[in-house]
C-alpha positions in Angstrom: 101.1 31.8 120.1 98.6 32.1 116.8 99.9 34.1 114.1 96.7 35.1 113.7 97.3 36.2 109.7 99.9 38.8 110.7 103.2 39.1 108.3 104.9 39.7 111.8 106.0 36.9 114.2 104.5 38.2 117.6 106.8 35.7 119.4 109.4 37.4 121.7 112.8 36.0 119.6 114.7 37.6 117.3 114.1 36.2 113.7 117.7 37.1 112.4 120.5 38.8 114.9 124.4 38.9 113.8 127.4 40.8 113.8 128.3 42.6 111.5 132.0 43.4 109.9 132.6 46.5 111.9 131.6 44.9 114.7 128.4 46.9 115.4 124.7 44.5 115.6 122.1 43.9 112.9 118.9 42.6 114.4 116.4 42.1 111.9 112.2 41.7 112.0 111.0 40.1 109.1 107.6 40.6 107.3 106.3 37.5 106.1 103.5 39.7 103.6 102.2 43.4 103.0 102.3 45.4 106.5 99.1 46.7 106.4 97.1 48.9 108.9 95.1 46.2 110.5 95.1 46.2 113.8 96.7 43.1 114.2 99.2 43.9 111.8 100.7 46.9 113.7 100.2 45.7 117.3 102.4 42.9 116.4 104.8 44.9 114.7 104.6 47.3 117.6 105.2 44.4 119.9 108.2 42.9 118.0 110.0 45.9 117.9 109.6 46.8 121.7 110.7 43.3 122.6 113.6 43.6 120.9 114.3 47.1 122.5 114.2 45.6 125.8 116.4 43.0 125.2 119.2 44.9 123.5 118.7 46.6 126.9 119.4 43.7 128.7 122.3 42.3 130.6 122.0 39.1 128.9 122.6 41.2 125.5 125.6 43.3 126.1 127.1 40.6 127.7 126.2 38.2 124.8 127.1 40.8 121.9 129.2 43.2 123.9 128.2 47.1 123.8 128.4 47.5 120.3 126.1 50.0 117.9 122.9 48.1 117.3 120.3 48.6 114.4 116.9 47.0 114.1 116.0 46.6 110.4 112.1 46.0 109.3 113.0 43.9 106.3 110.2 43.5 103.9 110.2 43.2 100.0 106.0 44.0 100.1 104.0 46.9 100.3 103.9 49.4 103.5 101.1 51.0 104.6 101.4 54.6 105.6 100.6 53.4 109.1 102.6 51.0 109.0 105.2 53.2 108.1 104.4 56.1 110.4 104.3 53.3 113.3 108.4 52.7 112.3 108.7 56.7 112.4 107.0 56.5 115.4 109.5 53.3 117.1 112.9 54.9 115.4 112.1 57.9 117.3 112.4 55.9 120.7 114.9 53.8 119.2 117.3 56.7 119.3 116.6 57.2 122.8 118.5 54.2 123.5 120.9 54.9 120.9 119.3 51.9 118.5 119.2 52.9 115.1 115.6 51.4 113.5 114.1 51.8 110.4 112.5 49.9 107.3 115.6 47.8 105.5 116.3 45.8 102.3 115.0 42.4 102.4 117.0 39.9 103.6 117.9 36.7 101.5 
C-alpha cells in the first residue's frame, strides 16, 4: 500500500514489538515526520493503532508473547498536533478497555 506522504506506516505489522525485562510487551508505532491533523495523517495513525489492538487480542499474540502487560508507544521525536494528540487521548482511552496501556513515548533509537 502507498504511503501516501503520511509519517505513519498504514501497513497492518508491527514496526518494533519486544519484551521487555519484567517481562511485560513494548509494541511501538513509529512516526516517520510531524503528526499533523491531515486527514491522512490521523486515519493512518488511527488505523495503526486499532490494528495493533486487535492483534494483541488475538490468539496468535498471547500464545506468541504469553498474557503479559502490553503497552503501545507512539514514538516520535517531531511535532504533535493537538489532534493528533487528542486522537492518542482518544485510542488510550479504549486501550485501557483492553487493559493496553497507549500513549505518546520517547523516540526510539
Amino acid at each position: 500500500m502507498e504511503n501516501s506522504g503520511s509519517p505513519i506506516d498504514p501497513s497492518d505489522a508491527f514496526d518494533i514489538v519486544g519484551i521487555r525485562n519484567d517481562g511485560g510487551i513494548d509494541a511501538v508505532i513509529v512516526c516517520s515526520g510531524p503528526l499533523d491533523n491531515s486527514s491522512t495523517t490521523l486515519r493512518d495513525l488511527e488505523l495503526k493503532a486499532r490494528n495493533y489492538l486487535r492483534e494483541i487480542a488475538s490468539e496468535d499474540f498471547v500464545s506468541q508473547y504469553g498474557p503479559s502487560p502490553v503497552c503501545i508507544y507512539v514514538s516520535c521525536s517531531h511535532a504533535v498536533s493537538t489532534e493528533a494528540d487528542q486522537l492518542i487521548t482518544d485510542l488510550a482511552l479504549e486501550a485501557a478497555q483492553q487493559r493496553v496501556l497507549l500513549h505518546l513515548g520517547e523516540p526510539v533509537a
